[in-house]
C-alpha positions in Angstrom: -1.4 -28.0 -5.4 -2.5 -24.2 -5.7 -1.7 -21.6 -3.3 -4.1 -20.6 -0.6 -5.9 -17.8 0.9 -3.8 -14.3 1.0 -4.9 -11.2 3.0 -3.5 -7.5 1.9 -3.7 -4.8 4.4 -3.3 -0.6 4.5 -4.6 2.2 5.8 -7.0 2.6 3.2 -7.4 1.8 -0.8 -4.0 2.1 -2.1 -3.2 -1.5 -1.2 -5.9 -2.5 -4.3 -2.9 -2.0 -6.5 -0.9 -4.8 -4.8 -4.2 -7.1 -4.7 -4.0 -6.2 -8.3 -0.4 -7.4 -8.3 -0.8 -10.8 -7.1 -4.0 -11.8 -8.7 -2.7 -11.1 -12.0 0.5 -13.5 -10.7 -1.7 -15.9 -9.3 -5.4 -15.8 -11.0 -6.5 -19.0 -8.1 -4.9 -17.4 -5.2 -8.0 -16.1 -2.7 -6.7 -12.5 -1.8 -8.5 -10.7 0.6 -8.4 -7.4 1.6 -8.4 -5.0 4.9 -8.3 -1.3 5.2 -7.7 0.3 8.6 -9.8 3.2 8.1 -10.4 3.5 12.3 -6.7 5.1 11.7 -6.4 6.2 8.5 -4.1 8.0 7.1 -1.5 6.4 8.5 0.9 9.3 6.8 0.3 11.8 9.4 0.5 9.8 12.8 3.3 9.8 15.0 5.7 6.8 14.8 4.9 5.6 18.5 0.9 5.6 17.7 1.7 3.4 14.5 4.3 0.7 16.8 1.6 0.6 19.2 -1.7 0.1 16.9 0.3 -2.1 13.9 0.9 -5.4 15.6 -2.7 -5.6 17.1 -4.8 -4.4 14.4 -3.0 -7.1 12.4 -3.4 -9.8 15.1 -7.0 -8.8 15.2 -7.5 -9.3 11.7 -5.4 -12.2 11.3 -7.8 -13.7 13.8 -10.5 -13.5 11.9 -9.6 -14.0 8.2 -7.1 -16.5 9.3 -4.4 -15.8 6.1 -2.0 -18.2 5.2 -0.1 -15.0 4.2 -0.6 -11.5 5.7 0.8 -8.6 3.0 1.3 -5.2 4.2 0.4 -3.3 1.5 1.7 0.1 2.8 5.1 1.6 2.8 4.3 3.6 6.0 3.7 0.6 7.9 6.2 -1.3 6.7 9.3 0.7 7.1 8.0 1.1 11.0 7.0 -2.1 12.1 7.5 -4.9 10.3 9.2 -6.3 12.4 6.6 -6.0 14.9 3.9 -7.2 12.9 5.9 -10.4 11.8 6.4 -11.3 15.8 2.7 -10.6 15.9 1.5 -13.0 13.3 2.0 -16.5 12.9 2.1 -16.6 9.6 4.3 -15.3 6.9 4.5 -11.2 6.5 5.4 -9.4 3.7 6.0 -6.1 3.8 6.3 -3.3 1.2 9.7 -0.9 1.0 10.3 1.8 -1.9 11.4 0.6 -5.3 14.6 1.6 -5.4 17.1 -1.1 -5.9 14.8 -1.8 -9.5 14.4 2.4 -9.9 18.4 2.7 -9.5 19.0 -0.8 -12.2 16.7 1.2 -15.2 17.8 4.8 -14.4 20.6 5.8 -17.3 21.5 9.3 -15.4 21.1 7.5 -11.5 19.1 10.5 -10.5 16.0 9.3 -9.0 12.8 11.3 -7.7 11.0 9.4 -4.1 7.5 10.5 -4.3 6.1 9.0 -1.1 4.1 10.0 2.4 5.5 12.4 4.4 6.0 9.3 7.1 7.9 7.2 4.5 10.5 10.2 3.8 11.6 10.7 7.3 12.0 7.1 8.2 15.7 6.0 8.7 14.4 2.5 7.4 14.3 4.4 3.6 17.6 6.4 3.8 19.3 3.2 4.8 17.6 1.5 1.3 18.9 4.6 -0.4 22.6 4.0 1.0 22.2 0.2 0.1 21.7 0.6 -3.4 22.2 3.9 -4.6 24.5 5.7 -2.6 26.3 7.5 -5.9 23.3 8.2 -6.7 21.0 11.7 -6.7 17.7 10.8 -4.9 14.8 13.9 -4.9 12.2 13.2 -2.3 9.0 14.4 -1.8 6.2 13.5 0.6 2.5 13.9 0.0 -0.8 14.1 1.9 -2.7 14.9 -1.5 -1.9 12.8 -3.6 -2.9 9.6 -1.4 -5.9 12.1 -1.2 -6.4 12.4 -5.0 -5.9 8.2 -5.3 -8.7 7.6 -2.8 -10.7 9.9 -4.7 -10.0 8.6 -8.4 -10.6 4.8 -7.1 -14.0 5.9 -6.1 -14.4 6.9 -9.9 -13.9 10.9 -9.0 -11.8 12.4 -11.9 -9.6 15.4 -10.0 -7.9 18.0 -12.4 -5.0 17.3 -13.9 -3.6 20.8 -12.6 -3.6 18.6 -8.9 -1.5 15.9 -10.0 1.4 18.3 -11.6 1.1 20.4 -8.1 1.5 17.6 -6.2 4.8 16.2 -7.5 6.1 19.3 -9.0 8.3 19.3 -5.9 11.0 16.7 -7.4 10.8 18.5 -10.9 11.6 21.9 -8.9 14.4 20.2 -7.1 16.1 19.1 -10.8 16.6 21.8 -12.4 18.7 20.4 -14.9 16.2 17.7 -15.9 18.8 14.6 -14.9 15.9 12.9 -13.0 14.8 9.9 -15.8 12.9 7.4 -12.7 10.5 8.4 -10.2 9.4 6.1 -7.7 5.9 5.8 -6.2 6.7 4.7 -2.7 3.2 4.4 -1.2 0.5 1.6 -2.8 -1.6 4.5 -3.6 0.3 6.4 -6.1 0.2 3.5 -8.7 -3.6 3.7 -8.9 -3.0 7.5 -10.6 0.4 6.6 -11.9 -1.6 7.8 -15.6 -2.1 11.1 -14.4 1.0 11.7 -12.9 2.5 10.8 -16.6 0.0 13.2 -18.3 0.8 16.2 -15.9 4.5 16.1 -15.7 6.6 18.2 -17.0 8.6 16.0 -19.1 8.5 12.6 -20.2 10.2 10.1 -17.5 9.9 6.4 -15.7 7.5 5.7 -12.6 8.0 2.5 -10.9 6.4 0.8 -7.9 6.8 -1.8 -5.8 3.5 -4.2 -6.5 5.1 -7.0 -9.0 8.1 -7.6 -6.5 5.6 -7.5 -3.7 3.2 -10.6 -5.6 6.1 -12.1 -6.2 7.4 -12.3 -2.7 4.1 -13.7 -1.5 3.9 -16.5 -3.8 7.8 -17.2 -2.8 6.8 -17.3 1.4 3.2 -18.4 0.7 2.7 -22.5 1.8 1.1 -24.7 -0.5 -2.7 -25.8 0.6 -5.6 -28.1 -1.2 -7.0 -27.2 -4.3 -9.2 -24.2 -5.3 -11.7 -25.0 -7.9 -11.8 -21.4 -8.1 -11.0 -18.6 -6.3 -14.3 -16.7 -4.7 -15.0 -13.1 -4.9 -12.6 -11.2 -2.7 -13.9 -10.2 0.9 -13.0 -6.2 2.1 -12.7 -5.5 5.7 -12.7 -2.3 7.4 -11.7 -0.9 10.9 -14.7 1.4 11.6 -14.2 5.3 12.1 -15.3 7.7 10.0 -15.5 5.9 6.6 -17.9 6.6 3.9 -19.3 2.9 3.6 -21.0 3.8 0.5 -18.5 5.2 -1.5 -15.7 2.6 0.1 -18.6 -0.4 -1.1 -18.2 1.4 -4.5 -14.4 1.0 -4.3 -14.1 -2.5 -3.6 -16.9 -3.6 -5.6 -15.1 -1.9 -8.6 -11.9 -3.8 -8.0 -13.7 -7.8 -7.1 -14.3 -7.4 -3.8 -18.1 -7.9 -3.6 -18.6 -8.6 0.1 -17.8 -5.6 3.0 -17.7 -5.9 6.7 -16.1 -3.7 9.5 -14.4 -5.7 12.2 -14.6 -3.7 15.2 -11.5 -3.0 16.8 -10.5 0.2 19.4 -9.0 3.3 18.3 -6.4 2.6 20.5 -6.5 -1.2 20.2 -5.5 -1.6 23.9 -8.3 -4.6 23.4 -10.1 -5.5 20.4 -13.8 -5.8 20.1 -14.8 -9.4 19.2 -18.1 -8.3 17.6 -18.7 -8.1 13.6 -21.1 -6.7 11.3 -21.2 -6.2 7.7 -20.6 -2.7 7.3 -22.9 0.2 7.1 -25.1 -1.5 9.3 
């Protein structure tokens, strides 16, 4: 029997790395693929607006793509409501939390550099990973608006400057004077979709590591065995609405196997979702 159908969810394209993940785990799994650009990014929103709109954007689109696994593809999200979304759903979640218990295994000096959203630093949910598995251990953090920024751009075949990359993570270098830091981890599904750039502008030569392999193989742990697949079909994007740039997102997806796009329209607010579909830039 071959696993099923498999839907991967953020705020926006950095979740491509994780549908990435599990296709190359899994080359028969269908994986799908939803980005809530209606609220995107999710880095800069409050926690209570993110506990309110998780669960039911995620009901919503479970109702209509009907998973037999829902991934949340987005550390944000994750560290704030999982368990929301998972009493939501009812099927299997898996969520996404910062690489550090395989960051603090590889690192010879255990000093690690976080680079994550803003959102994902300040969450109690990541300080608690920290004390769980490194708590000798030094642990630089940085959030950053521009770099998820910089990823959206470079998936939609833009090629920022190098000098943006070194500014935005020259943070954790500036906070290591000595140079001890030998692991940086990329705690938001963006960052692994410029993880070449980062290597190319940082000041020294150093690990990064994300969360995308543990995440596929998680999925195919929960995920319940269905019928066959003859083969899997081109993956289907879905969007939220709002103010996205349907061409370039059609770009995006189409350059990463996801050939058919269509906005499921939900509220800003989700206090009730709008049934009605239509394939988007209509």
């Amino acid at each position: 029997m071959t696993p099923g159908h498999v839907l991967v969810f953020d705020s926006g394209v950095g979740g491509l790395t994780v549908a990435e993940a599990l296709r190359s785990a899994a080359p028969a799994l269908q994986v799908d693929y939803a980005a809530d650009t209606g609220f995107f990014p999710y880095g800069d929103k409050s926690d209570a607006a993110l506990r309110h709109r998780l669960p039911r954007v995620a009901k919503a689109l479970f109702d209509h793509v009907q998973p037999d696994v829902f991934v949340i593809a987005c550390n944000t999200a994750s560290t704030l409501a999982l368990d929301e979304v998972r009493a939501a759903l009812p099927c299997p979640v898996v969520g996404t939390v910062p690489a550090i218990k395989p960051a603090i295994e590889i690192s010879q000096t255990k000093t690690l550099g976080l680079l994550a959203t803003p959102g994902t630093i300040r969450r109690r949910y990541t300080d608690d990973l920290i004390e769980q598995f490194a708590p000798q251990a030094t642990v630089h953090k940085h959030g950053s608006l521009d770099l998820v920024e910089l990823a959206e751009q470079v998936a939609a075949g833009m090629k920022p400057p190098l000098e943006a990359f070194a500014a935005a993570q020259q943070p954790l270098f500036d906070a290591d004077p000595e140079g001890a830091m030998d692991v940086i981890v990329l705690a938001c599904t963006h960052f692994p979709l410029v993880v070449e750039q980062l290597r190319k502008s940082a000041p020294r030569s150093l690990a990064y590591i994300d969360s995308g392999s543990a995440i596929a193989r998680q999925t195919l742990r929960v995920l319940p065995t269905t019928r066959p697949l003859a083969a899997p079909s081109d993956g289907r994007a879905f969007v939220t609405g709002g103010d996205a740039d349907y061409a370039r997102l059609r770009a995006v997806f189409e350059r990463f196997g996801f050939s058919h796009l269509e906005e499921i329209g939900v509220s800003r607010d989700l206090t009730s979702p709008e049934p009605a579909t239509k394939a988007a830039g209509e």
